[in-house]
N, C-alpha and C positions, 0 to 999 in steps of 0.2 A: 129276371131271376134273382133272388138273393140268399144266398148261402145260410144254413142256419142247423148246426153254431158255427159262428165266427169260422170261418177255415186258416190255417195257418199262412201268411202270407211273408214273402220274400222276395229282392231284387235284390241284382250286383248293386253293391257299391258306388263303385266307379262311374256305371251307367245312371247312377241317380245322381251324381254330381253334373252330366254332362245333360243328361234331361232335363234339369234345374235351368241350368244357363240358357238351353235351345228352346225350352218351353213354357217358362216361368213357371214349374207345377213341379213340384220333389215325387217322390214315386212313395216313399211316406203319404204326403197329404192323399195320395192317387187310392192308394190303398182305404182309405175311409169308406171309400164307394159300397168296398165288401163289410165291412164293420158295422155299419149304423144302421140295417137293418130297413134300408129303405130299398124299393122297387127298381129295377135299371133295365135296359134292353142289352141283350145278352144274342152275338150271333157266331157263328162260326167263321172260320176266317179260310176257306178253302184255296183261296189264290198263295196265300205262306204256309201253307200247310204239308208241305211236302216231307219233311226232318220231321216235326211233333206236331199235335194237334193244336191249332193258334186259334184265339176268340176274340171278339172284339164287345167291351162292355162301354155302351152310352149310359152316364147319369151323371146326378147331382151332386155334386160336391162343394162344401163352403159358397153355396151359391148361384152358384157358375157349372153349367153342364161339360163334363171332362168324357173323351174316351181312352181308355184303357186296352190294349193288347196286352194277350196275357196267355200261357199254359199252365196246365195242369200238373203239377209233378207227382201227384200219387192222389188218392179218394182227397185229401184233406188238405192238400197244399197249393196253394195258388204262388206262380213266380211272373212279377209282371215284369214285361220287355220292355215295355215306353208306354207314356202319357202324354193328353197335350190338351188344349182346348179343344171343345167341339167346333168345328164348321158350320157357320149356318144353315145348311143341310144335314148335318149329323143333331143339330140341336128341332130341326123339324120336327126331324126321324122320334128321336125320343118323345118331345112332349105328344104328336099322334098316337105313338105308343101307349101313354099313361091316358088319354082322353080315352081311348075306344077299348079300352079294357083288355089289351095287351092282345090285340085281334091281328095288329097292322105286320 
């Protein structure tokens, strides 16, 4: 899925300095995912999902495949919780995704 236009994107502060250090990935750079207008896997996150609706977004970024947990805070605002690299498993996930024409 990728958002179009651009949807407003925001995180604490605080959690971006601490995401930084525990992840090497700023929630800045995380947020390109939604920007640049390229294809990602996008799933629902039903096991955190109890308080707000959680997602979980695998793709490309500078590179290096990132996932992204993230809610919705209104039609047009995305607030991400944390980034990190993908898992060799999470980076399968993805590229099957883009090969089979988003089937998987």
């Amino acid at each position: 899925m990728a958002y179009n236009p651009a949807p407003k994107i925001e995180w604490d502060r605080a959690k971006d300095a601490v995401n930084e250090q525990r992840h090497g990935l700023s929630l800045s750079e995380a947020a390109e995912l939604f920007t640049a207008g390229r294809d990602y896997l996008e799933m629902f996150d039903a096991a955190h999902s109890a308080l707000e609706d959680r997602f979980i977004a695998v793709g490309l970024v500078r590179g290096r495949v990132i996932v992204i947990i993230w809610t919705e805070r209104d039609d047009d605002t995305i607030r991400i919780i944390s980034a990190r690299r993908a898992t060799a498993r999470e980076r399968q996930m993805f590229w099957l995704y883009l090969e089979h024409g988003h089937d998987t």
